[in-house]
C-alpha angles and dihedrals in degrees: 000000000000109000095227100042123100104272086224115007122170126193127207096324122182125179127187141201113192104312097331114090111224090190131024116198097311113189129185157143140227119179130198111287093018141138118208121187131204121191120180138133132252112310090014087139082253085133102048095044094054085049093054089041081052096047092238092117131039114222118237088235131347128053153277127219124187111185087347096301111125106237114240132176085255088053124031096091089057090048089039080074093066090059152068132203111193095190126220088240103049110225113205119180116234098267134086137301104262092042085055094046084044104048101089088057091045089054088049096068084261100156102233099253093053094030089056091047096054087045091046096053076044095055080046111054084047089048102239101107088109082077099055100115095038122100113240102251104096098031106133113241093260092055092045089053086041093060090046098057087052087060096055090040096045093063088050094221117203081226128040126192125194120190104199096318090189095048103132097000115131112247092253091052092042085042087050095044110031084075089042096061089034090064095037095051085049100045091046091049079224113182097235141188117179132182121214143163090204132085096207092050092048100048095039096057105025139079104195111033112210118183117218116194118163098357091303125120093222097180143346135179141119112319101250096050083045088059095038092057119009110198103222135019093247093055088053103056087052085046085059103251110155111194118047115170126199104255141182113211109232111172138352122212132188091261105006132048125198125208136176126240112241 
């Protein structure tokens, strides 16, 4: 991987099911360290772009760029090493705690015995160590999210893709976990892109905020920007504003604009 390129970068993507786009010439970044967020309702396109990112899906035009290498289908199983998809619904295998949380490493060519340390400080660090010797049937729906998460940490991915990670979850085990994975995506310095239906979620783990309606990547930029302007009336109302009135630009000055009521 070049050290300067994007870590994911797609440019212009669409992707298509019968005659509906599910995606319309996306185009984004994510650089090295970084946190993206994508917030978007139900049907926004969130899933099938972190499908394509992961090089699960081919888009129907545009590319795919992982560290700055263009996917291809000769390729793409090579780049799918550099990245790791923790889905919205988590999928353990039927074994135990600690082989889930080790399977990516196993995958990986990690012989067991180091494969099952590195998952074990992982467990940890999600605190769920305490499980290690449990199968997974009976594990609540935070410890199960929990252990996924594990997997997708433990390989230590240069790029790492959620796809909703506190879908299902009760408010006191999304309220226990959303400053966990804050502080571990920080800590690891972790190259991020999550996928979220859910403001708090989005500002409290990303550094740069996109809005994605109708497969169309209708703004990104830093949080804080994303909250100050928000750059259509359907990306406002999913940035929280309240109270949008029906105006008619006038005039624009270099420090004022003016606008009619409608």
């Amino acid at each position: 991987m070049s050290d300067t390129a994007p870590v994911l970068a797609l440019d212009r993507v669409t992707v298509r099911h019968r005659d509906r786009a599910l995606l319309a010439g996306v185009s984004l970044e994510a650089m090295a360290g970084e946190t993206v967020a994508l917030l978007g309702p139900n049907g926004a396109g969130k899933t099938t772009l972190l499908h394509v990112a992961a090089l699960l899906r081919r888009p129907d035009s545009g590319i795919v760029r992982i560290g700055g290498t263009v996917a291809t289908p000769g390729n793409e199983r090579r780049l799918r090493r550099s990245v790791a998809l923790a889905a919205q619904q988590p999928l353990l295998f039927t074994t135990g705690v600690l082989a889930n949380a080790a399977a990516g490493l196993r995958f990986a060519g990690i012989a067991r015995p180091e494969a099952e340390r590195r998952a074990l400080a992982w467990l940890e660090r999600f605190g769920v160590a305490h499980l290690v010797e449990r199968g997974v049937h009976g594990l609540s729906g935070g410890e199960t999210q929990r252990v996924a998460l594990t997997r997708a940490f433990a390989v230590a991915p240069p790029l790492l893709l959620l796809d909703e990670p506190f879908a299902g979850l009760d408010a006191p085990s999304r309220d226990a976990l959303l400053p966990l994975l804050s502080d571990l995506l920080r800590e690891r310095g972790a190259t991020t892109l999550l996928v979220t239906h859910d403001l708090d979620e989005a500002v409290a783990l990303a550094d740069r905020l996109g809005v994605l309606v109708g497969g169309q990547l209708v703004q990104l930029g830093p949080v804080a920007a994303a909250l100050a302007r928000p750059a259509t009336a359907a990306a406002a109302r999913l940035l929280g504003v309240e109270n949008l009135l029906p105006c008619r630009l006038r005039r624009v000055a270099t420090d004022t604009v003016e606008v009619a009521l409608e």
